[in-house]
C-alpha positions in Angstrom: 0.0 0.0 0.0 2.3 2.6 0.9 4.2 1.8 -3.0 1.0 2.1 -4.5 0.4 5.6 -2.2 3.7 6.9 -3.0 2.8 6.5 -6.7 -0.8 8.3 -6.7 1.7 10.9 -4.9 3.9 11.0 -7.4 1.0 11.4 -10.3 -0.9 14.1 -8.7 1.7 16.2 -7.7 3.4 16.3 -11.1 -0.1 16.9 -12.7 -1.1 19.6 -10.3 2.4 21.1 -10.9 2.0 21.3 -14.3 -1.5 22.7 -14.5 -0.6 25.3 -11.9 2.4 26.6 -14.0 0.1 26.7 -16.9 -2.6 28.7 -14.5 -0.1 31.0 -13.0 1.6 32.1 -16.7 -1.8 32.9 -17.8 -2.8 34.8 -15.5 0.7 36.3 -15.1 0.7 37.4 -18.9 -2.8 38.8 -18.6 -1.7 40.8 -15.0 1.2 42.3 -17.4 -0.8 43.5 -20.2 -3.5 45.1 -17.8 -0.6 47.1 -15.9 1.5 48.1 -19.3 0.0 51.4 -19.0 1.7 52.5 -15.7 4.9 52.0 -17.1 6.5 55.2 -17.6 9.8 57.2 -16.4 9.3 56.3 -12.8 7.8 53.1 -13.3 10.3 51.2 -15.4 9.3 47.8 -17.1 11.4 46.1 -14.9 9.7 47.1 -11.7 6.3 46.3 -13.7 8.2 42.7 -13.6 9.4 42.5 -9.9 6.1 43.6 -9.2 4.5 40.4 -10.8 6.8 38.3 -9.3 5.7 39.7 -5.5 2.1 38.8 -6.8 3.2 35.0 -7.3 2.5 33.5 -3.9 -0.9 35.2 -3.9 -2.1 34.2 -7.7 -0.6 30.3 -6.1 -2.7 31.4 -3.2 -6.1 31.6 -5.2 -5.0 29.0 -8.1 -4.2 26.3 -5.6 -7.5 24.4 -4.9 -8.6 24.7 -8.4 -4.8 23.7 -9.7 -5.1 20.9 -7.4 -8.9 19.5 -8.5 -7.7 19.8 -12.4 -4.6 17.9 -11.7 -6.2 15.4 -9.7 -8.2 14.3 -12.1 -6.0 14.5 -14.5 -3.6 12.1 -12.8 -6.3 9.4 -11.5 -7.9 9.9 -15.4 -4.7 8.6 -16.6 -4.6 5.8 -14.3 -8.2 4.8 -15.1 -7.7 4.5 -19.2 -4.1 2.9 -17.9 -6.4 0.8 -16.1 -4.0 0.9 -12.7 -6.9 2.1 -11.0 -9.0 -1.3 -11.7 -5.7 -3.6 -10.0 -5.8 -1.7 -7.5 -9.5 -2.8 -7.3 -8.7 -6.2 -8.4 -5.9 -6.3 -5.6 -9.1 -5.6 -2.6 -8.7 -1.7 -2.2 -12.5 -0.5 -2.1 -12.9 2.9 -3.6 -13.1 4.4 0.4 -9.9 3.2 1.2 -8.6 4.9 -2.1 -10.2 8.2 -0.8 -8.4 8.0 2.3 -5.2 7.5 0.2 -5.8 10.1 -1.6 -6.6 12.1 1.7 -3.3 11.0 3.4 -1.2 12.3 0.1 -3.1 15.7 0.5 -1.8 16.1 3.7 1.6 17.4 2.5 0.0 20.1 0.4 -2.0 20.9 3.4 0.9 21.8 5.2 2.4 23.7 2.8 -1.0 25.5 2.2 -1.2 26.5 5.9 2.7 28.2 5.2 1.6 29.8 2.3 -1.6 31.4 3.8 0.2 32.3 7.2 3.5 33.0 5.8 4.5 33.8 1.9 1.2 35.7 0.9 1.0 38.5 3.8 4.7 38.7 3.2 4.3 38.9 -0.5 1.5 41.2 0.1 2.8 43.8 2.1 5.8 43.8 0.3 3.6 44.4 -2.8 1.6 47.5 -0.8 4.9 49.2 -0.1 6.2 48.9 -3.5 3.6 50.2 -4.8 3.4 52.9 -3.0 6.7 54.2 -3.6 6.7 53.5 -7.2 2.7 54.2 -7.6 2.1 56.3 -4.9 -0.9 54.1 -4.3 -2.0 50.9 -3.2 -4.2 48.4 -4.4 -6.4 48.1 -1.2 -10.2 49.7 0.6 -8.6 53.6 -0.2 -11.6 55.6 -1.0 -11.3 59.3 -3.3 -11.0 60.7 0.4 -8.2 58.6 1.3 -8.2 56.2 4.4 -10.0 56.6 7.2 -9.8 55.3 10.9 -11.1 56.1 14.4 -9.8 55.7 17.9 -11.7 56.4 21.4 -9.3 56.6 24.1 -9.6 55.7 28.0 -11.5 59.0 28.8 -14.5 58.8 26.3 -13.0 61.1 23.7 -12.3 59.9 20.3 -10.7 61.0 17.0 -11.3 60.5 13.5 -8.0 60.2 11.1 -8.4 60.8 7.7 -4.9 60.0 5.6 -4.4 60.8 2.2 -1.4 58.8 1.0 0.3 55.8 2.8 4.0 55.8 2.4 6.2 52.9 3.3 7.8 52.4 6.9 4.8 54.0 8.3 5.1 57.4 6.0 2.1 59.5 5.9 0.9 62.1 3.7 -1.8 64.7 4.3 -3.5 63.8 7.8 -6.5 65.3 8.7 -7.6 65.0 13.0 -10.8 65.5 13.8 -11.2 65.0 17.8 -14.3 64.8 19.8 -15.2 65.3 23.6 -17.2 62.7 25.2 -20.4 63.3 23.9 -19.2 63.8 19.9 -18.6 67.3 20.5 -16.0 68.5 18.0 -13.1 69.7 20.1 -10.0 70.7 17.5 -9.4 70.2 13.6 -5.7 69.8 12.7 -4.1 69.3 9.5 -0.7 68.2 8.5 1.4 67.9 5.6 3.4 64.4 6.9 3.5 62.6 9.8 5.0 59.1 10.8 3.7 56.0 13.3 5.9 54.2 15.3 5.8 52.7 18.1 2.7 53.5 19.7 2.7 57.6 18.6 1.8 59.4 15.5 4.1 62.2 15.3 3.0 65.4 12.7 5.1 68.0 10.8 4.1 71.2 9.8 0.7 71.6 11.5 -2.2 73.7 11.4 -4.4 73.5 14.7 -7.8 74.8 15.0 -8.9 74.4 18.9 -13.0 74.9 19.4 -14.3 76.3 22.6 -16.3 74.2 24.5 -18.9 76.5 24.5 -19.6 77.2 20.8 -22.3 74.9 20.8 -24.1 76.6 24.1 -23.7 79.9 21.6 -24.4 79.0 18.6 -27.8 77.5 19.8 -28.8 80.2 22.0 -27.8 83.1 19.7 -25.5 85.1 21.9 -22.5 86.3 21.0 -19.7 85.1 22.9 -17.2 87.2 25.1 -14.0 85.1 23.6 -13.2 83.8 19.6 -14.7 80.4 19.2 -12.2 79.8 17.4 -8.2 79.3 18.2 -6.0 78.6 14.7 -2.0 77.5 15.7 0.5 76.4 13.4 2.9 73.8 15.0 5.8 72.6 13.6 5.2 69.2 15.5 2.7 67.7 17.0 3.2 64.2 18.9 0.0 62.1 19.5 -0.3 58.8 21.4 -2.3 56.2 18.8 -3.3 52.8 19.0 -2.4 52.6 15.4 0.7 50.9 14.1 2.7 50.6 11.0 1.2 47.1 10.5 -2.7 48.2 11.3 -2.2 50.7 8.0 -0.9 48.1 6.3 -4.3 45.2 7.4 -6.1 48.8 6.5 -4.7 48.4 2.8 -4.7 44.8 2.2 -7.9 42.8 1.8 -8.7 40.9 4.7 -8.3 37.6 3.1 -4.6 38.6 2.5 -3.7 38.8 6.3 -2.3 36.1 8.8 -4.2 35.3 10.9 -2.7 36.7 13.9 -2.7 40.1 12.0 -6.3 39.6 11.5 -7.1 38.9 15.4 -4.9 42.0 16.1 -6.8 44.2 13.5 -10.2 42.8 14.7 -9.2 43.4 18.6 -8.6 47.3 17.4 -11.9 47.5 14.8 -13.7 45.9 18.4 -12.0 48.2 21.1 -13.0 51.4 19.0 -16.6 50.4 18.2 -16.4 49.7 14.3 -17.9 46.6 12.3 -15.9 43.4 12.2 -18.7 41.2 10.4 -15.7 41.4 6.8 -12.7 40.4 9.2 -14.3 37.5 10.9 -15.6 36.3 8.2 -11.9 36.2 6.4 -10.9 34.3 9.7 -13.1 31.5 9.4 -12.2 31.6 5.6 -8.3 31.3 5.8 -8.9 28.9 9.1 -11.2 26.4 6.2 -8.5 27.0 3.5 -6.1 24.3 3.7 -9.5 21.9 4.6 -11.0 23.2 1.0 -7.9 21.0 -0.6 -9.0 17.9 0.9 -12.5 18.8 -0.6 -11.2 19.9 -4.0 -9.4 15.6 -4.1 -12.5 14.6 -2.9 -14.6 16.3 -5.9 -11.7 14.6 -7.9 -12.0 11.0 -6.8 -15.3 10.6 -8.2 -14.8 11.9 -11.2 -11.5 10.0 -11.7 -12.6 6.8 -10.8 -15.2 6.5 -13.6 -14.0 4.0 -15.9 -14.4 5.1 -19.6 -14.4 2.9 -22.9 -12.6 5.0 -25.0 -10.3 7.8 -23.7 -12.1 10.4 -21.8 -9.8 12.1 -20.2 -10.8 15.4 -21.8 -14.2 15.3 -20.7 -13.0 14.5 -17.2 -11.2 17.7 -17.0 -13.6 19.7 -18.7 -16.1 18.3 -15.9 -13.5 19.5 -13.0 -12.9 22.8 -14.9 -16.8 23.1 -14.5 -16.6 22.1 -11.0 -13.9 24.2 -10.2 -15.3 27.4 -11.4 -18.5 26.7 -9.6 -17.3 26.0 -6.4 -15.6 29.4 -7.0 -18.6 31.3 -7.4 -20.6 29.3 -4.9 -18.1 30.5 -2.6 -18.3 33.9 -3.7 -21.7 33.6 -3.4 -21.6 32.3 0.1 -19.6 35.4 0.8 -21.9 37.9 -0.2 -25.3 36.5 0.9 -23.7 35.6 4.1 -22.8 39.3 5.0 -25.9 40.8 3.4 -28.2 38.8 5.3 -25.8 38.2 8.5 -24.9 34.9 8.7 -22.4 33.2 11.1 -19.4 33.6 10.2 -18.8 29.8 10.3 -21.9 29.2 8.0 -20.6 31.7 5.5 -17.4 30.1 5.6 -17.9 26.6 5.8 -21.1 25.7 4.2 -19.7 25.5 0.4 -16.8 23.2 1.5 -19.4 20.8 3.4 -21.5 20.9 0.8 -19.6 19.9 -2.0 -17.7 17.1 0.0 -21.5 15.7 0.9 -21.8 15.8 -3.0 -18.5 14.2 -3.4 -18.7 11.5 -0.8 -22.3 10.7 -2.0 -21.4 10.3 -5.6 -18.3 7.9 -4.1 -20.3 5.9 -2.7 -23.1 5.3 -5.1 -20.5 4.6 -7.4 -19.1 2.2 -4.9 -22.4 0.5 -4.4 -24.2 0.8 -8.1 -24.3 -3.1 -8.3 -26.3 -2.9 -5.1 -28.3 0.1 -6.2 -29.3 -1.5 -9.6 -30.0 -5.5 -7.9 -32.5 -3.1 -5.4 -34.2 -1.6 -8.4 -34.5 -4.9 -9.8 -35.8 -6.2 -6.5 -38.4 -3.7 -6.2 -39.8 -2.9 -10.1 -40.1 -6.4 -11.3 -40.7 -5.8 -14.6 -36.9 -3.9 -14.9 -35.5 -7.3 -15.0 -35.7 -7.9 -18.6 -34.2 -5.1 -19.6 -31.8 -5.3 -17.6 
């Protein structure tokens, strides 16, 4: 057994290797067409290049269940029309145990799934944000025309609202705009500032403008009554130092899609979206996501198994892979699917996450074992409708 699991190894690694190469060059080439237009004096065709090679762990990212379902069935289609797969059969291996063979040689990519998720694609990713914007001066992430946006609420009941035009590498800001509140949302000062820099728990700002609001603007304003001091207090500062909660790393979860974190960056960025009052339906979601990724490979072999194992009389091994190309895509989109409905009509996270990998394997084990058991099946039909028995 463990020759004969060494060679399905052997198979469906060097299938799903080559359909993955084939996947990643595609898309690749079609990446570098779309982005031919930035190239300029700044943005030479070899950074256009070094920036498609950072995106290479995250296209392996996405392509990898799908890579590994076509290859799959590519390698136990060849092994069918070979017909290996039938002395295995011959030899007393039931089509369950071949499952779990092909379960325990999934194990390995498992593994190295979990590295890439945890690992390789945030460090891919961020490195792909800060390129980008040093050489774009943007980044590919939630920025809206405003810029990004984040709140705070420190241990007194105040809060502020930062608003950041352009994120710079090594915590680098450009144009930051403060808008802080007393207690009860009462706008207390509005400061502006050209740069400004995080590290290590402090925001520090150059070149600011300060406007301080008097506390009782709002008693005045309402009542009509002109006030015996300005309202209004306008300072320029050269530097302004502000203790923050924010971090190099939080602006960087801020511009990568949640999917794109660790995990531990994700439970730190969920613990500060939590601590200052702001929705973290996306984020958890994305948890339970990235915790059922390296589980949707041993779904994507199980979708394979069935599909493989169907004996053909001549050939077939195109259909078989146009049938997993199918199933691939759909699973795709059911996920995507799952996603959306899930947070429009606010699921559990867990439903939203796992329901499209426990449906399909049910689908997959199901059509396993009728195909295991279709001697039975068609003996019971027999059994029951009389009158089947001559056709048959």
């Amino acid at each position: 057994m463990r020759t004969a699991r060494r060679y399905l190894a052997s198979e469906i690694y060097r299938s799903s290797a080559v359909v993955l190469m084939a996947l990643i060059g595609l898309f690749t080439f079609f990446a570098l067409i779309e982005d031919l237009d930035n190239v300029g004096t700044k943005f030479t065709l070899l950074n256009l290049f070094y920036m498609q090679t950072l995106a290479l762990p995250t296209r392996l990212y996405d392509l990898l269940p799908i890579g590994l379902l076509i290859g799959a069935i590519l390698a136990l289609a060849g092994l069918a029309q070979r017909n290996e797969l039938v002395i295995l059969r011959v030899s007393g291996v039931s089509g369950m145990k071949l499952l779990t063979m092909l379960w325990t040689v999934t194990i390995p990519l498992v593994f190295g799934a979990f590295l890439l998720s945890e690992i390789i694609t945030p460090a891919a990713e961020i490195k792909t944000s800060e390129v980008s914007l040093t050489l774009l001066g943007r980044s590919g992430g939630s920025q809206l025309n405003s810029g990004y946006w984040f709140k705070e609420t420190d241990s007194e009941g105040e809060s502020r609202i930062i608003n950041i035009a352009q994120l710079k590498a090594n915590g680098d800001v450009e144009g930051v705009t403060l808008y802080e509140f007393h207690e009860g949302q009462q706008l207390a000062a509005f400061s502006q500032a050209k740069q400004g820099h995080f590290s290590k728990g402090t925001l520090e700002l150059h070149d600011v403008t300060q406007t301080q609001i008097d506390a009782s603007s709002v008693s005045a304003l309402a009542n009509a009554t002109k006030p015996d001091e300005p309202l209004t207090r306008v300072q320029n500062l050269p530097n302004r130092v502000l203790q923050t909660s924010l971090t190099p790393e939080r602006l960087i979860a801020r511009v990568l899609t949640p999917e794109r974190m660790s995990i531990l960056d994700l439970l730190d960025y969920i613990d500060y979206l939590k601590s200052n009052q702001l929705q973290t339906d996306r984020q958890v979601v994305a948890l339970w996501r990235k915790m059922a990724y390296p589980f949707t490979l041993l779904v994507m072999i199980t979708i394979a198994a069935p599909i493989g194992f169907m004996q053909t009389r001549r050939g077939g091994v195109g259909s078989k892979v146009f049938i997993g190309i199918l199933l691939g895509v759909g699973f795709f989109m059911l996920n995507q699917l799952a996603l959306n409905v899930g947070m429009l009509s606010n699921w559990a996270p867990w439903i939203t996450a796992l329901i499209p990998n426990l449906g399909a394997l049910g689908l997959a084990l199901g059509a396993l074992i009728l195909m295991e058991n279709q001697h039975n099946v068609r003996r019971f039909n027999q059994s029951r409708w009389p009158w089947s028995k001559a056709a048959a």
